[in-house]
C-alpha positions as CSV (number, residue, x, y, z in Angstrom):
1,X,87.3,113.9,78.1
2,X,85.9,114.8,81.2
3,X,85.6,112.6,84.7
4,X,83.8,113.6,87.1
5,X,84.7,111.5,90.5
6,X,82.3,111.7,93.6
7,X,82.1,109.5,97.2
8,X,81.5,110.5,100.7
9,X,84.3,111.3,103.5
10,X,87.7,110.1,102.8
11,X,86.9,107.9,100.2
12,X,89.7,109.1,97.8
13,X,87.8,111.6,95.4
14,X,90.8,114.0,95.7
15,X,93.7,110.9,95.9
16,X,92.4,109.1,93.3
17,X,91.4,112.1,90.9
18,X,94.9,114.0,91.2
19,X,96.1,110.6,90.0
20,X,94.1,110.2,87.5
21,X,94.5,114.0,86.0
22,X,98.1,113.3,85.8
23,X,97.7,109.7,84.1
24,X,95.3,111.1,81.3
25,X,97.3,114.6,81.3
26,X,93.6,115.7,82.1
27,X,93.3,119.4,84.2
28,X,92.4,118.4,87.7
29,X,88.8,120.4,89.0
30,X,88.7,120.3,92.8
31,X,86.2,122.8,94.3
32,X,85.3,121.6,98.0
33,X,84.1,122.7,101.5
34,X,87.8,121.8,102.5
35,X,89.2,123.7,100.3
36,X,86.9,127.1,100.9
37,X,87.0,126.4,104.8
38,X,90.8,126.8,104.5
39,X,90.7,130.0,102.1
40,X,88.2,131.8,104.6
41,X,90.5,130.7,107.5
42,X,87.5,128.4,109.9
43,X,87.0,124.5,110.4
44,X,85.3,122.7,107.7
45,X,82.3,121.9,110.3
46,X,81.5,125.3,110.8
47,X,81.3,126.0,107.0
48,X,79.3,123.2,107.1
49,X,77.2,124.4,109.3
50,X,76.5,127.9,107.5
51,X,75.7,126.0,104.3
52,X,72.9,124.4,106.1
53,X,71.5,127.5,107.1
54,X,72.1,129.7,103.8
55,X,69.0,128.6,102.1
56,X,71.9,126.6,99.7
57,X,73.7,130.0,98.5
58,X,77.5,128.3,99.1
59,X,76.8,125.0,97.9
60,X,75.0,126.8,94.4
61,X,77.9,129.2,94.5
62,X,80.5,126.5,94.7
63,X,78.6,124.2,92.5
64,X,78.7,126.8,89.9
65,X,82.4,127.3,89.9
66,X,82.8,123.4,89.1
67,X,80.2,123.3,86.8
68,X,82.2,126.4,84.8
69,X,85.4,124.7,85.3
70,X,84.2,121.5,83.6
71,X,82.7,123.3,80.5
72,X,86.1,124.0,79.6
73,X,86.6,120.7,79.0
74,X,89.0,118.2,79.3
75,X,89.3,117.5,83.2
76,X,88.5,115.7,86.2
77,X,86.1,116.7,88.6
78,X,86.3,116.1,92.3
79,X,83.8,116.5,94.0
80,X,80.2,115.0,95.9
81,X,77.7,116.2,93.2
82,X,80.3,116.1,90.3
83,X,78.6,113.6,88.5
84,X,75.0,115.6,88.7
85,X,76.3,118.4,87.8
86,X,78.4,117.8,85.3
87,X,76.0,117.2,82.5
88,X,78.5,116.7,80.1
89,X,80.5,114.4,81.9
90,X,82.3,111.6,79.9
91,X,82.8,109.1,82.8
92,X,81.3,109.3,85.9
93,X,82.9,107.5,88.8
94,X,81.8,106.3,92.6
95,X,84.3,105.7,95.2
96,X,83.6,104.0,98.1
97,X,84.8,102.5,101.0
98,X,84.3,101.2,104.8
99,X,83.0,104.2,107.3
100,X,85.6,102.6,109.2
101,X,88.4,102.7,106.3
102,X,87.0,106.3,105.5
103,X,87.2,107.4,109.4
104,X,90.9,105.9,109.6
105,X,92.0,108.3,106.3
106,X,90.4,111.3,107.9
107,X,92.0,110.6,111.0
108,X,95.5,110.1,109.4
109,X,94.9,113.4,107.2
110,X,93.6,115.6,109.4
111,X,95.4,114.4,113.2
112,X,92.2,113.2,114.8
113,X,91.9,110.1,117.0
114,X,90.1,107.4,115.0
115,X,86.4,107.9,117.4
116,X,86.7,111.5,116.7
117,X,87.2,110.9,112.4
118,X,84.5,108.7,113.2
119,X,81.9,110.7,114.4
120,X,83.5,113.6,111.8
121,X,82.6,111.1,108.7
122,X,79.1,110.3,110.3
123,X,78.2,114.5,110.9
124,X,79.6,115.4,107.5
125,X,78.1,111.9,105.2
126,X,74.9,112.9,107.0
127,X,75.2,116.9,106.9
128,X,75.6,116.9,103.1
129,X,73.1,114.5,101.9
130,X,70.4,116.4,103.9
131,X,71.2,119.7,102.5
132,X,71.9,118.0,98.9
133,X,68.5,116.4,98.9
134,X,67.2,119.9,100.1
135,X,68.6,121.8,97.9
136,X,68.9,119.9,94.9
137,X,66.6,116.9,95.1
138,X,69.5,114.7,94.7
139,X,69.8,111.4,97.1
140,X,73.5,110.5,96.5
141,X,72.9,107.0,97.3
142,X,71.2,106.4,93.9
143,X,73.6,106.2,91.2
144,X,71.7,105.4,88.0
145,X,73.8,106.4,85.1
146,X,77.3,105.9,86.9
147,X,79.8,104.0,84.8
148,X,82.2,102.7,87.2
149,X,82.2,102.2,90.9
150,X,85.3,100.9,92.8
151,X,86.0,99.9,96.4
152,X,88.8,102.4,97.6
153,X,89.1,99.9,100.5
154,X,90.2,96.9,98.2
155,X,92.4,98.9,96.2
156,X,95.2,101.6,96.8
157,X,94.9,105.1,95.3
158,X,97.4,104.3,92.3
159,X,95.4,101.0,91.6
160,X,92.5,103.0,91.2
161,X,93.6,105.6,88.8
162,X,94.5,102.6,87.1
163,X,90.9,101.3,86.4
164,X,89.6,104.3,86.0
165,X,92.2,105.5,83.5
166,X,91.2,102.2,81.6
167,X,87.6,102.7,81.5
168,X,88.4,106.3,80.3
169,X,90.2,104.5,77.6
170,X,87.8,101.7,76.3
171,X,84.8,103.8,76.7
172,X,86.2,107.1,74.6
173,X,84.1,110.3,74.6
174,X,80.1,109.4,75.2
175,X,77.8,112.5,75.7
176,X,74.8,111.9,78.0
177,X,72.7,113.4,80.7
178,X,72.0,111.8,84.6
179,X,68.4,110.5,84.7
């Protein structure tokens, strides 16, 4: 089975899909700016900001290691595109919540003031669905062929994993390609 999880700024992708990995016993597949701004030792905004200018090298670089990651099967994918790039995704999964709720997670995680996780989840929401629709073609805000969407905001993390852990369940392995 593979689930692939995607939502902008602090909606849970990475909450919710650890939890979910370690309910199904699934391999968890996180591959994310975060995560390679901290390996290369700058702030996520200025990583951000080179993948705007690279012509879409690190996002297709990054983007290729999930999409590797997932052919091994049995896992759950983390990440913004996850569900378009992960073709042979069992389940795929929108989280979503407030900008406010979103901006009060960041601020928690991270140590910012609420205004300043604010304006962070505005620059980055609007940062990567420029470049995705640049580089890709893909406007996040349609989801046709998503199976599950759930409001992070309305339910905790654990909660979540819950539902989606059910709907991994009842629907079973289903092969299919995003339209």
């Amino acid at each position: 089975m593979i689930i692939a999880i995607s939502g902008l700024s602090g909606c849970g992708k990475n909450t919710v899909g650890e939890r979910v990995a370690a309910k199904l016993k699934l391999r968890p597949v996180r591959v994310s700016f975060k995560d390679e701004a901290a390996r290369r030792g700058i702030p996520l905004m200025e990583l951000q900001k080179l993948a705007g200018s690279d012509g879409g090298k690190l996002d297709r670089e990054l983007d290729a290691k999930v999409v590797a990651e997932a052919e091994k099967g049995d896992c759950v994918v983390m990440t913004w595109l996850a569900p378009w790039m992960v073709k042979n995704a069992d389940l795929r999964v929108w989280l979503n919540a407030s900008e406010e709720e979103r901006a009060g997670r960041v601020a928690k995680r991270d140590g910012m003031a609420q205004e300043q996780a604010l304006k962070h989840v505005r620059a980055r929401d609007k940062d990567n669905m420029e470049r995705y629709r640049k580089y890709y073609k893909i406007d996040i805000c349609e989801r046709p062929g998503f199976d599950l969407e759930i409001n992070t905001g309305r339910f905790d993390p654990d909660r979540c994993a819950e539902i989606i852990a059910e709907a991994a369940e009842l629907l079973g392995p289903k092969k299919y390609e995003m339209g």
